[in-house]
VEXDREN-2710 file (C-alpha; in Angstrom, 1 decimal):
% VEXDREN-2710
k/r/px/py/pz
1/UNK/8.9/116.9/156.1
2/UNK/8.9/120.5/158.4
3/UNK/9.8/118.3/161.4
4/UNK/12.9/117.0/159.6
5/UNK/13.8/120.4/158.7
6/UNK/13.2/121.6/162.0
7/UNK/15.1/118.9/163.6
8/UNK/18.2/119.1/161.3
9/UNK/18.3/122.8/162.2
10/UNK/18.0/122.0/165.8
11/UNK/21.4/120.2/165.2
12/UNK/23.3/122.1/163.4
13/UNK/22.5/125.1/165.9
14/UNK/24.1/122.7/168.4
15/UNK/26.6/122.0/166.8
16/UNK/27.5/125.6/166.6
17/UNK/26.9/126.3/170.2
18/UNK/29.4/123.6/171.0
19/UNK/32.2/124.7/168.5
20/UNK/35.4/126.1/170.6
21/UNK/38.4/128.1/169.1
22/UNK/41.9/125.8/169.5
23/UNK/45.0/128.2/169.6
24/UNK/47.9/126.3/167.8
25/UNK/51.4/126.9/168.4
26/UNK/53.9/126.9/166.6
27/UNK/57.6/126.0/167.1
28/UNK/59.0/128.4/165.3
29/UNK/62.3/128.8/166.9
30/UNK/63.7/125.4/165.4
31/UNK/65.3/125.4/162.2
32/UNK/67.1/122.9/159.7
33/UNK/69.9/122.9/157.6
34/UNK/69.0/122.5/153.6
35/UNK/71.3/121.1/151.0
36/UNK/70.3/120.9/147.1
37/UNK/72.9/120.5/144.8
38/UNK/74.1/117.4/142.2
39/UNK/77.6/116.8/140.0
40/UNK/77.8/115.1/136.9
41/UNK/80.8/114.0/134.5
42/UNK/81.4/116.8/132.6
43/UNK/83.4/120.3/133.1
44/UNK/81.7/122.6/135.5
45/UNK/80.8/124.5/137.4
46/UNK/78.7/122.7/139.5
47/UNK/76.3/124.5/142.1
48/UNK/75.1/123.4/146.1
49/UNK/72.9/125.7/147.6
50/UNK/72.3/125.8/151.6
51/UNK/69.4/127.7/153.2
52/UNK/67.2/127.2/156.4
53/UNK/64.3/126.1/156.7
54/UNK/62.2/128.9/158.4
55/UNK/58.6/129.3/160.9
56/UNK/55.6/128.2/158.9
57/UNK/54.3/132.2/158.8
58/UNK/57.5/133.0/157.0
59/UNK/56.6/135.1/154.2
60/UNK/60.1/135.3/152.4
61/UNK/61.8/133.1/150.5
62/UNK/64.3/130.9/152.7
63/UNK/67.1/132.2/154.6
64/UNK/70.2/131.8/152.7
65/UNK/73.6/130.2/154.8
66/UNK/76.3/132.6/153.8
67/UNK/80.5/131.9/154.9
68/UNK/80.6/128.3/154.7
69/UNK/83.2/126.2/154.3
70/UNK/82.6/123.1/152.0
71/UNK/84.8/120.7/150.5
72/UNK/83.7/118.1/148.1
73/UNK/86.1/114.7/147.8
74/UNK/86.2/111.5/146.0
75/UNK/88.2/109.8/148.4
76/UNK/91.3/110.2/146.9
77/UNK/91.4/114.6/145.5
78/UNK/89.1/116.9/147.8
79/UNK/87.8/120.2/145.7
80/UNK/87.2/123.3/147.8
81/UNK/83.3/125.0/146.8
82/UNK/83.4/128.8/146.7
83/UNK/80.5/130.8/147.4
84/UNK/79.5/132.6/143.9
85/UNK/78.8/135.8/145.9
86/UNK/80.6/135.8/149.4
87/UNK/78.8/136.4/152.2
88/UNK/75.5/137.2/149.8
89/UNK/74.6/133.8/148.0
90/UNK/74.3/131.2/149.7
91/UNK/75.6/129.5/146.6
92/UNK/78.7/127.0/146.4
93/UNK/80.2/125.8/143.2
94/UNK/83.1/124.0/142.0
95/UNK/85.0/125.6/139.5
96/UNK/84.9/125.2/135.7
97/UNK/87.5/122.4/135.4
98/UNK/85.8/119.9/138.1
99/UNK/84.4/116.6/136.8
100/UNK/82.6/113.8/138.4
101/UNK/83.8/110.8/137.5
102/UNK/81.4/107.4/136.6
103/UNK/81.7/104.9/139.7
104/UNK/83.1/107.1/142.0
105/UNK/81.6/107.9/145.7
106/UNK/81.4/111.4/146.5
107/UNK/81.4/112.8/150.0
108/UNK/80.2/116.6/150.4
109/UNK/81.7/118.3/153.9
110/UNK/80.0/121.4/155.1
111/UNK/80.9/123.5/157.5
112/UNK/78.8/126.5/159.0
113/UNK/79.9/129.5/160.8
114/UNK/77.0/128.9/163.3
115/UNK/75.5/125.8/164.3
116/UNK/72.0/125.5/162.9
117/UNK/69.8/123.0/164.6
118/UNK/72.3/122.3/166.9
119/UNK/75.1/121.1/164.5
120/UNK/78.5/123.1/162.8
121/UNK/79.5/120.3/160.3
122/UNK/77.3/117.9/158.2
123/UNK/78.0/115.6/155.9
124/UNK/76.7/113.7/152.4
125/UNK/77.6/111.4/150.5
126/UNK/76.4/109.6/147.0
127/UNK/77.8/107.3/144.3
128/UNK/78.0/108.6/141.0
129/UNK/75.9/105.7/138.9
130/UNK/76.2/105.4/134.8
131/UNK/73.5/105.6/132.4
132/UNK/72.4/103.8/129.2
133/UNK/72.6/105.6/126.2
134/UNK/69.8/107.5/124.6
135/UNK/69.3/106.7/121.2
136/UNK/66.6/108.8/120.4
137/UNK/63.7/110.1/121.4
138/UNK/60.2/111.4/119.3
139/UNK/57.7/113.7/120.2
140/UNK/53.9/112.1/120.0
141/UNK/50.5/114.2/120.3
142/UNK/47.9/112.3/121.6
143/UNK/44.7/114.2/120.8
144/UNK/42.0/112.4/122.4
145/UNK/43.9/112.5/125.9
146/UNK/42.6/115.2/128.4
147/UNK/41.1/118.7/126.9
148/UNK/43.0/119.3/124.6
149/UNK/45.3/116.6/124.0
150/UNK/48.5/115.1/125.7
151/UNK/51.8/115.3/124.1
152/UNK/54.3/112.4/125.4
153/UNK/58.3/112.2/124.2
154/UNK/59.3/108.7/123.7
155/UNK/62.4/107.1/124.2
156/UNK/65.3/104.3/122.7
157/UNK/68.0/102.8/124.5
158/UNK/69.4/99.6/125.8
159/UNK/69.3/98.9/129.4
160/UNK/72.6/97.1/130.3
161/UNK/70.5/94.9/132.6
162/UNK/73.7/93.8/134.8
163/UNK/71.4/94.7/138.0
164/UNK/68.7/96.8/138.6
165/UNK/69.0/100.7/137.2
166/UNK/67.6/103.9/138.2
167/UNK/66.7/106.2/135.9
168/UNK/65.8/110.3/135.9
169/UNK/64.2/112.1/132.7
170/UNK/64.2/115.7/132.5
171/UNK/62.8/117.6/129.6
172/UNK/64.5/120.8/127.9
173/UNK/61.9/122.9/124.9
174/UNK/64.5/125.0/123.3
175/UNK/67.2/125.0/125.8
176/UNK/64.7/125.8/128.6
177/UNK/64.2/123.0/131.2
178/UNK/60.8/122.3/131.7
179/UNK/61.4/119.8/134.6
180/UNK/62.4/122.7/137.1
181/UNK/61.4/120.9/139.8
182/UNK/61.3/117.3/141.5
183/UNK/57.5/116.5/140.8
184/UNK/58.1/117.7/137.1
185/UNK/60.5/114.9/136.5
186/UNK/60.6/111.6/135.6
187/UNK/62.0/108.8/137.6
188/UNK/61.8/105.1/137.4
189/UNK/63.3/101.9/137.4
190/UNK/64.0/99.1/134.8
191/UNK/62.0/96.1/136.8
192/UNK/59.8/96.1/133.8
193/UNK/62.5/95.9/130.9
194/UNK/65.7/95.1/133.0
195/UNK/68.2/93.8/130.1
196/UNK/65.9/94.5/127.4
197/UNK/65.9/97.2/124.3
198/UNK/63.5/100.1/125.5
199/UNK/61.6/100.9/122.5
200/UNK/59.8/104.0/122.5
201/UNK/58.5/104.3/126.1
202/UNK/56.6/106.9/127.0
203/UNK/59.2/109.4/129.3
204/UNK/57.6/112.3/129.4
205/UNK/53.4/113.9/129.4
206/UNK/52.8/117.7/128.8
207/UNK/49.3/118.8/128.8
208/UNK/48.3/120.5/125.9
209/UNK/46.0/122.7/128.1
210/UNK/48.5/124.2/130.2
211/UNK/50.2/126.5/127.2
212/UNK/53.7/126.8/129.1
213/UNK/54.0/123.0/128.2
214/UNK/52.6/123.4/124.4
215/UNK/54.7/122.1/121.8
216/UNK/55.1/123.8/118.4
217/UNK/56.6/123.0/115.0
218/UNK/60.0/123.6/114.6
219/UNK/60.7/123.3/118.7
220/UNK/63.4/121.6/119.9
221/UNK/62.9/118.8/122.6
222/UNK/65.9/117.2/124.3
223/UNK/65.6/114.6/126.6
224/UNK/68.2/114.2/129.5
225/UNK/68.1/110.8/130.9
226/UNK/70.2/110.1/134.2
227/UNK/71.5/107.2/136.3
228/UNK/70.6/107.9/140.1
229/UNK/70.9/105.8/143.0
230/UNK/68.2/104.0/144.6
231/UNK/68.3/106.3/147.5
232/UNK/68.0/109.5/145.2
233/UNK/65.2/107.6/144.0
234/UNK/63.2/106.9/146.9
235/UNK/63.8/110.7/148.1
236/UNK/62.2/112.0/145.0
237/UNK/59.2/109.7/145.9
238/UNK/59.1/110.7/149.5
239/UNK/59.3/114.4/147.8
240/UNK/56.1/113.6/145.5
241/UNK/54.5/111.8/148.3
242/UNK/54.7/115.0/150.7
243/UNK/53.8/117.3/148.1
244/UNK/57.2/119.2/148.5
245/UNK/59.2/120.6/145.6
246/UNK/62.7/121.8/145.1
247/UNK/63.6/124.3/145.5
248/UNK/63.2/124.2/149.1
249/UNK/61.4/127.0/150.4
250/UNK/60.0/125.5/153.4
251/UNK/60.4/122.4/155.9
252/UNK/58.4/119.3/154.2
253/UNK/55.1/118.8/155.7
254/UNK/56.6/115.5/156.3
255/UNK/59.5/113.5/157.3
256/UNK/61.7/113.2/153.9
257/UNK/64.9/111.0/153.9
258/UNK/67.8/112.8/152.3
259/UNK/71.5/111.6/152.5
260/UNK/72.9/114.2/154.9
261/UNK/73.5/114.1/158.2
262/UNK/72.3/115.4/161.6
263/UNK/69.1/116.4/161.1
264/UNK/69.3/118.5/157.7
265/UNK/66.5/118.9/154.9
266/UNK/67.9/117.6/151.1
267/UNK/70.0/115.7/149.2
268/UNK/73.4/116.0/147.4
269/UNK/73.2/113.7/144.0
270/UNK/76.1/112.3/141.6
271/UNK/74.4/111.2/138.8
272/UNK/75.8/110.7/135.1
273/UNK/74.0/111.6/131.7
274/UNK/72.7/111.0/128.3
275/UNK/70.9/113.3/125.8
276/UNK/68.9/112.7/123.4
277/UNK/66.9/115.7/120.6
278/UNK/64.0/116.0/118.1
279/UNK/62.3/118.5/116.3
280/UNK/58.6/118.8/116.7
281/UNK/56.6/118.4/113.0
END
């Protein structure tokens, strides 16, 4: 038993003797272009937001990219974006009257007033899919889930099941969106009930335990279900999958494939909508 002891400590002792520092460095002089914005049918405004992505020991929120120049087109109208505070924001909206419209493919130009990762002008481009209409939706507390019990909203509609859909849930308690950023939401597709009547799925969890998520009587749940393409789809996966949220403060810790071009960090979505309410009991 002592010569175990005595041998173990022997190693580790070793061990220690042989351990040697390792300087990493950094490139911290490249950076990226980031794009996060969506439209939707519906009057506007509709927000994009560019930043940079910044050196891994920056301790400030994300550059902002200020003076650009972006014009959003459906291939037939093209709609200028102002900045919401010129030269300040870093945030680009449409104006009130601007509606997406259900089929159409949107193309989002950019252009900077200095080249960031080598490039002026980028470029996205996404087709604005429909949605099946919510029916309803109810609120369900499951108490012997987790701690202290699981809430889950369920949720009605028929899928049109002409091909296969993509679908986004966000959650809103009392006009406050819960779902503030991509690993909060929702996504799937309808492999499971393509064509068929969804009858009270299960589109949402909150944990009881976490008391921002708690649900009371007399709150007011809305669900907002949306029809996003498959390559929206697959970037919120990569998203999950790197363990990156939106907003972008960062680079990911890993290569994400977004829809614009030339190198830059993001996506710019088209997606339509449905809503649905409940009252909690």
């Amino acid at each position: 038993m002592i010569k175990n002891i005595i041998l173990n400590l022997f190693i580790a002792l070793l061990l220690l003797a042989c351990t040697e520092k390792v300087e990493v460095k950094l490139d911290s002089t490249y950076s990226r272009l980031v794009v996060d914005g969506s439209i939707s049918p519906g009057n506007g405004p509709y927000r994009v937001a560019l930043t940079s992505t910044a050196s891994y020991f920056y301790n400030e929120p994300a550059p902002r990219v200020v003076d650009a120049t972006m014009i959003l087109s459906d291939g037939i109208n093209a709609y200028q974006l102002k900045e919401t505070i010129p030269g300040v924001s870093g945030i680009y909206e449409t104006d009130s009257t601007f509606s997406g419209h259900t089929g159409s493919i949107y193309t989002l130009n950019v252009e900077l007033p200095e080249p960031i990762g080598g490039y002026k002008d980028y470029q996205a481009t996404d087709q604005l899919r429909p949605v099946a209409k919510l029916d309803s939706i109810r609120p369900v507390f499951h108490p012997e889930w987790g701690k202290e019990g699981v809430w889950t909203i369920q949720v009605w509609a028929q899928d049109p099941g002409n091909e296969v859909n993509y679908y986004m849930f966000n959650l809103y308690r009392n006009g406050i969106l819960l779902t503030d950023t991509l690993n909060k939401k929702t996504i799937t597709d309808d492999a499971l009930f393509n064509g068929s009547y969804i009858s009270g799925i299960d589109a949402m969890y909150l944990n009881n335990a976490h008391k921002w998520e708690t649900l009371y009587p007399g709150d007011t749940v809305m669900i907002q279900m949306s029809g996003i393409t498959k390559e929206y789809f697959n970037f919120i996966d990569q998203v999950r999958q790197a363990g990156f949220n939106i907003p972008f403060f960062s680079g990911p810790p890993a290569n994400v494939e977004g829809n614009v071009n030339n190198g830059a960090v993001g996506y710019f979505a088209a997606f339509s909508n449905s809503y649905a309410k409940a009252v909690v009991k």
